[in-house]
TORKEKOL-874315 format. One record per atom (N, C-alpha, C, O): x negated, y negated, z negated; residue in one letter. Coordinates in steps of 0.1 Angstrom, whole numbers, padded with zeros to 4 digits, always signed. Layout:
BEGIN
XYZa
...
This chain:
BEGIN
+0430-0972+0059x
+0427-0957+0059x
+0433-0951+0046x
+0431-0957+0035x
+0439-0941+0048x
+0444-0935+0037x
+0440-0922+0034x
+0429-0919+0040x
+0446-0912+0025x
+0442-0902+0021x
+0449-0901+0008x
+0446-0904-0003x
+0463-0894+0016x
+0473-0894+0001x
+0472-0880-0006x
+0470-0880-0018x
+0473-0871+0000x
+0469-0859-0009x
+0458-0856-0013x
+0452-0848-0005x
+0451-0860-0023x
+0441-0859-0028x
+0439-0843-0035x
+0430-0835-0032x
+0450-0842-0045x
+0453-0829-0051x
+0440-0828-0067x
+0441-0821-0077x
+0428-0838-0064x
+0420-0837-0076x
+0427-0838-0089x
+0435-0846-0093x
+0422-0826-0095x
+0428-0822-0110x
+0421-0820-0122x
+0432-0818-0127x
+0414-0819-0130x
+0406-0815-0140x
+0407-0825-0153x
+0409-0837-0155x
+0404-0808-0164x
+0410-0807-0174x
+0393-0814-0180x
+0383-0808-0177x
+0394-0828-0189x
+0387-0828-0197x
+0386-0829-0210x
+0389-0840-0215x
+0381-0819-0217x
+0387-0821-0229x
+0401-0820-0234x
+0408-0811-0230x
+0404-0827-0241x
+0425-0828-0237x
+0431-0839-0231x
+0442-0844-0234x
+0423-0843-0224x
+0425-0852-0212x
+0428-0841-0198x
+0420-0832-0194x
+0438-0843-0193x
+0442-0842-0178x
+0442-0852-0172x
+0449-0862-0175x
+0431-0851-0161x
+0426-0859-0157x
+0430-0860-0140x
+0428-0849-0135x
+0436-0868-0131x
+0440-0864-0118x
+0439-0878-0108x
+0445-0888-0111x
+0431-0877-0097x
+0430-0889-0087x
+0441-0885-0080x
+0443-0873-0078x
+0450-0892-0076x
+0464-0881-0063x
+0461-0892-0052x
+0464-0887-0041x
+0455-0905-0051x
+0458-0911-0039x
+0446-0923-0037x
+0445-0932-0045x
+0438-0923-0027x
+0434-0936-0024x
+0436-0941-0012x
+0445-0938-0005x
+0426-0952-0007x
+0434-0962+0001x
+0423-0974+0006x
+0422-0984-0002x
+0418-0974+0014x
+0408-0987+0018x
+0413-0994+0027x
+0413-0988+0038x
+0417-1010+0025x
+0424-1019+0033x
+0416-1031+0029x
+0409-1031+0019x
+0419-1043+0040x
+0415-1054+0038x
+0424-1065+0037x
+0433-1067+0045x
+0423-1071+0027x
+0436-1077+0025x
+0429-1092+0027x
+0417-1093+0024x
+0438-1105+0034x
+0438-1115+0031x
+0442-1125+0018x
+0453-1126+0013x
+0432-1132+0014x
+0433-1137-0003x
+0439-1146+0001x
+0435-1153+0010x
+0454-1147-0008x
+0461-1160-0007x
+0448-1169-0016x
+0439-1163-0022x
+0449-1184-0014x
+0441-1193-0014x
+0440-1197-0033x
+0431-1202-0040x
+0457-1194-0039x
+0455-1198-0053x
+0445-1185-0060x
+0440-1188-0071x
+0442-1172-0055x
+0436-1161-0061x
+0421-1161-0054x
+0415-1151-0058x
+0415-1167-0047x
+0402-1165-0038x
+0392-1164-0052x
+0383-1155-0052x
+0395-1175-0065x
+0388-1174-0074x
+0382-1162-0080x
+0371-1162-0084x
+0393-1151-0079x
+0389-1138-0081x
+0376-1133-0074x
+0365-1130-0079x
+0380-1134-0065x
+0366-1129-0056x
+0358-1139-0048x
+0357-1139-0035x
+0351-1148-0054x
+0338-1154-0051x
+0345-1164-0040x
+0337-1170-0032x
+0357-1165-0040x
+0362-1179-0028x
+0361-1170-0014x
+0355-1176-0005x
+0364-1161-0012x
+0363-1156+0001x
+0381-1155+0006x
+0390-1156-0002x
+0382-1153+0021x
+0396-1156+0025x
+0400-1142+0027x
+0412-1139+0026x
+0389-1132+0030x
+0390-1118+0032x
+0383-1107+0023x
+0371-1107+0022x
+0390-1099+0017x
+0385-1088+0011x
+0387-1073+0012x
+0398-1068+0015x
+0378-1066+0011x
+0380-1049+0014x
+0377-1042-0001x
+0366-1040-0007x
+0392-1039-0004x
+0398-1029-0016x
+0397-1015-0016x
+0403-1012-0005x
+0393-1006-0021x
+0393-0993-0026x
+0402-0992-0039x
+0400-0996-0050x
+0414-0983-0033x
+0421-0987-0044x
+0423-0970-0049x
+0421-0961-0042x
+0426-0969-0058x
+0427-0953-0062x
+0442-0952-0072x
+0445-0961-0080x
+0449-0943-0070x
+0459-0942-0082x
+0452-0929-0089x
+0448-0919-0082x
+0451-0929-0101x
+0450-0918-0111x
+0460-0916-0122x
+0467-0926-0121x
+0465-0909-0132x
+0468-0900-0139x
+0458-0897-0147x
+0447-0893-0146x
+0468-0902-0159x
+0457-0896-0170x
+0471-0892-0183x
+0482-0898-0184x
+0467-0885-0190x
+0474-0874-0200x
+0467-0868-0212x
+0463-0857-0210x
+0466-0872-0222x
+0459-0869-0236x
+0467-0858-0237x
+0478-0859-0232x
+0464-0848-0243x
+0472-0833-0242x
+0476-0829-0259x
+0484-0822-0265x
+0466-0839-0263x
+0464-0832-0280x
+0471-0845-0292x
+0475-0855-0287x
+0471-0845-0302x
+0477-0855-0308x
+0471-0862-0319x
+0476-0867-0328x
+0454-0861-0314x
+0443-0871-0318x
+0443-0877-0306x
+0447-0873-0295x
+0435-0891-0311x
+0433-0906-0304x
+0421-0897-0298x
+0413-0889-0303x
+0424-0901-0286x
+0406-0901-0274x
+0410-0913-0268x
+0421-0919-0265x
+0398-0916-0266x
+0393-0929-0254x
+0392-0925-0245x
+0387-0914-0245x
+0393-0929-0234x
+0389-0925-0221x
+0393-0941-0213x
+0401-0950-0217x
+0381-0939-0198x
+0381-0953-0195x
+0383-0951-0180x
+0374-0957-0174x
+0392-0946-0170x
+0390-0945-0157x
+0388-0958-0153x
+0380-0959-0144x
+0395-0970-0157x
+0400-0983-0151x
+0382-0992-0155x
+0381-1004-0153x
+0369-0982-0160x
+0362-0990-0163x
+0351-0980-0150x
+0340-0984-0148x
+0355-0972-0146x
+0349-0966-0136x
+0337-0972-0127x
+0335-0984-0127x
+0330-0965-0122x
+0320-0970-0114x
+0322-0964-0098x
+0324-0951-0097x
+0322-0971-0085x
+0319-0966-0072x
+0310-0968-0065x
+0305-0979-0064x
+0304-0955-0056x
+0295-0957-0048x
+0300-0950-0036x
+0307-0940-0034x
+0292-0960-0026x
+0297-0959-0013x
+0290-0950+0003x
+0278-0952+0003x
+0291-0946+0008x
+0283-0943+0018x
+0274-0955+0024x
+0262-0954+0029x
+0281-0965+0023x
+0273-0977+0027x
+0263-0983+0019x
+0256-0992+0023x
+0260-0974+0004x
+0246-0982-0003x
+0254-0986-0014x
+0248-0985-0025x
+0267-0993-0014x
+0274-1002-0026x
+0276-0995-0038x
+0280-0983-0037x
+0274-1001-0051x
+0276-0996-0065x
+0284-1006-0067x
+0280-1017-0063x
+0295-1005-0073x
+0300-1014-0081x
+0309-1008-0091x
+0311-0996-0094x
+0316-1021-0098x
+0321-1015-0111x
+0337-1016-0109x
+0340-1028-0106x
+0346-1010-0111x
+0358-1012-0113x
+0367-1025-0114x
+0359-1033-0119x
+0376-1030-0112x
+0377-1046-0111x
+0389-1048-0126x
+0401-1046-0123x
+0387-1050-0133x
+0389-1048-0148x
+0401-1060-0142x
+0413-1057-0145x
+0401-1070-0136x
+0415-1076-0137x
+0426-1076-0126x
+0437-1083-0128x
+0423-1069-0113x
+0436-1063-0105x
+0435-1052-0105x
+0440-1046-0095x
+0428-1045-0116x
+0435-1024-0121x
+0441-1029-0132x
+0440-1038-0140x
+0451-1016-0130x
+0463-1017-0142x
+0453-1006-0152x
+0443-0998-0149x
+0462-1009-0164x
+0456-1007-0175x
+0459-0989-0174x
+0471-0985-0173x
+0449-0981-0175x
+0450-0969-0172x
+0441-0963-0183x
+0441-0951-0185x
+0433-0971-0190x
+0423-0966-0198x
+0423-0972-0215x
+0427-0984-0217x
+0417-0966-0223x
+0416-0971-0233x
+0421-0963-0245x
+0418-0952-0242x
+0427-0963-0257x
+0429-0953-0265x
+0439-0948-0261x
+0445-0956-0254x
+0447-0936-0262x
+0455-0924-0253x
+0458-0919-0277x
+0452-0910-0283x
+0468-0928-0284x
+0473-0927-0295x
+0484-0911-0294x
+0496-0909-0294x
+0471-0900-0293x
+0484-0889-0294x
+0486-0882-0279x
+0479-0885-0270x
+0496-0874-0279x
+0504-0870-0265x
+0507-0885-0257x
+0518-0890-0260x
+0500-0892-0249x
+0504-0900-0241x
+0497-0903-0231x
+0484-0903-0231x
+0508-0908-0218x
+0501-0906-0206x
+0500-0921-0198x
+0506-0930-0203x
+0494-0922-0187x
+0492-0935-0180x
+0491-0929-0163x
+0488-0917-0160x
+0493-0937-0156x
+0493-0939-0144x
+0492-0951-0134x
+0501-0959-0131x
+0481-0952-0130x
+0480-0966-0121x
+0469-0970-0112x
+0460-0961-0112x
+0467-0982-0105x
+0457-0983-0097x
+0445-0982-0107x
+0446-0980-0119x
+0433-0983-0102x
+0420-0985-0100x
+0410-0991-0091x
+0400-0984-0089x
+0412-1003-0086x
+0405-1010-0079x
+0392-1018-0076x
+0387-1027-0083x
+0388-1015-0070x
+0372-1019-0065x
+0371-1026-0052x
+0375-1022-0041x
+0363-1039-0056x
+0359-1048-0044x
+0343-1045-0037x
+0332-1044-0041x
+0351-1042-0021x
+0335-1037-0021x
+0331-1052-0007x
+0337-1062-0004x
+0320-1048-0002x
+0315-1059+0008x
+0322-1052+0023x
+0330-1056+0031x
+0312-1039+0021x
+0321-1030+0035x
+0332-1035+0043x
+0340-1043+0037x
+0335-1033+0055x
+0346-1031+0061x
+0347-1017+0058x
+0339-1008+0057x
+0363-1018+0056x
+0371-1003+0056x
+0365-0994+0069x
+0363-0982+0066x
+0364-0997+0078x
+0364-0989+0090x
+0344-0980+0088x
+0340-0969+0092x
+0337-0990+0082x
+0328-0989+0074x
+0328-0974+0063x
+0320-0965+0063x
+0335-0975+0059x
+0336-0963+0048x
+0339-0947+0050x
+0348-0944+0057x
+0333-0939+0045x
+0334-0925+0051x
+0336-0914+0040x
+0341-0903+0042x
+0332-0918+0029x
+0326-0910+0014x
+0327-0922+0006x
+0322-0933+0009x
+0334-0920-0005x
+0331-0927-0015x
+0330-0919-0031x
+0340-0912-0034x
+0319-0920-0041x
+0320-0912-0051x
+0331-0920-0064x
+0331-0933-0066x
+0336-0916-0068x
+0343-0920-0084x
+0335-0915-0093x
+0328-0904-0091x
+0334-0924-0105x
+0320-0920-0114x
+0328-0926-0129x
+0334-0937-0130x
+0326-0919-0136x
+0336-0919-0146x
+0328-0909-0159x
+0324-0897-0158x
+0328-0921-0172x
+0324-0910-0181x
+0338-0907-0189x
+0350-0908-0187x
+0329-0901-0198x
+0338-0888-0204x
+0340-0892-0215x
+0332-0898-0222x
+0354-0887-0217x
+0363-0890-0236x
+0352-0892-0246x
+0340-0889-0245x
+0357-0896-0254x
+0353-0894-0269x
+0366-0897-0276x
+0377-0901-0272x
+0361-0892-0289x
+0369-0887-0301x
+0375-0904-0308x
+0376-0912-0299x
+0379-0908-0320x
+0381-0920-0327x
+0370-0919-0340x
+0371-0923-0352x
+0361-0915-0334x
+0344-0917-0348x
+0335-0918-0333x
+0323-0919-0335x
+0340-0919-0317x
+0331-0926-0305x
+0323-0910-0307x
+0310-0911-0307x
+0328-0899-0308x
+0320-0886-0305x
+0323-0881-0291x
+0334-0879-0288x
+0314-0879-0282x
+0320-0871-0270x
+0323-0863-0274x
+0318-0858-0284x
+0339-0855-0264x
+0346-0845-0267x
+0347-0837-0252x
+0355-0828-0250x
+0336-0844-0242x
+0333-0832-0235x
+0323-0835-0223x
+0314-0841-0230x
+0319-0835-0213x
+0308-0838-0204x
+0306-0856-0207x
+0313-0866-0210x
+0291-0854-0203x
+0289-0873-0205x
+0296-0878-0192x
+0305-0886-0194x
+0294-0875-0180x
+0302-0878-0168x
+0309-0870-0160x
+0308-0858-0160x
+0316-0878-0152x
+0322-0870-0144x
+0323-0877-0126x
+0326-0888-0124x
+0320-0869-0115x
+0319-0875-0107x
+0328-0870-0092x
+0329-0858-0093x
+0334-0874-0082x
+0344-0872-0078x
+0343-0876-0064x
+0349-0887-0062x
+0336-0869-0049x
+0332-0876-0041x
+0346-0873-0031x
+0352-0862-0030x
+0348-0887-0023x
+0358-0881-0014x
+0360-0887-0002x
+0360-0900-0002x
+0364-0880+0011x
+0364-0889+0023x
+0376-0897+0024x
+0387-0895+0019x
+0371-0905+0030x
+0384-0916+0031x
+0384-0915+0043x
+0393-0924+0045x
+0382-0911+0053x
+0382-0916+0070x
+0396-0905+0073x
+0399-0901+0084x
+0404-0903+0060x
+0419-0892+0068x
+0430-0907+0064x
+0442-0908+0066x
């Protein structure tokens, strides 16, 4: 199930912040990677591309790649820190990133209808928020 035009955009702080694409499929685990995910042969990915853009030319932190999801199905989980690309973390100045964000969920894709993105918010390099504590981002996946 896809859903390429997303079009989500928002300005936080001097972070430009943008989801443009997700994506829920079930992929079969080749057998040397099953480790990843608890030894199973099948898994169902939520995968997200985001955009991200420091506007200003102080250090902010910002963490999409540490994200949280929740599902229409009940599921919370946390972002999968080692098949998302590195999208988060200090932003040294005008600099930008772009990449997955991926989440293992139990669901079948065909399962999924709404899913929220849950995502806190920047801070400064003294760990000050520099703008909302979160941010949350609900969207259908069944296009």
């Amino acid at each position: 199930m896809k859903n390429r035009d997303l079009g989500i955009e928002e300005t936080i702080g001097p972070i430009i912040f943008q989801i443009d694409k997700v994506q829920t499929l079930r992929l079969e685990v080749a057998s040397d990677y099953r480790f990843f995910f608890d030894d199973q042969k099948e898994v169902t990915i939520v995968s997200f591309n985001v955009i991200v853009e420091n506007t200003s030319d102080e250090t902010v932190s910002f963490h999409p790649n540490q994200a949280r999801l929740v599902t229409n199905t009940g599921e919370q989980v946390d972002a999968d820190l080692v098949i998302s690309e590195d999208v988060g973390g200090e932003f040294l100045g005008k600099v930008k990133k772009e990449g997955g964000v991926l989440f293992h969920v139990e669901s079948m894709p065909e399962e999924l209808t709404e899913v929220r993105f849950v995502v806190e918010g920047p801070y400064d390099d003294q760990f000050r928020k520099i703008a909302e504590e979160r941010y949350e981002y609900t969207i259908d996946v069944t296009k």
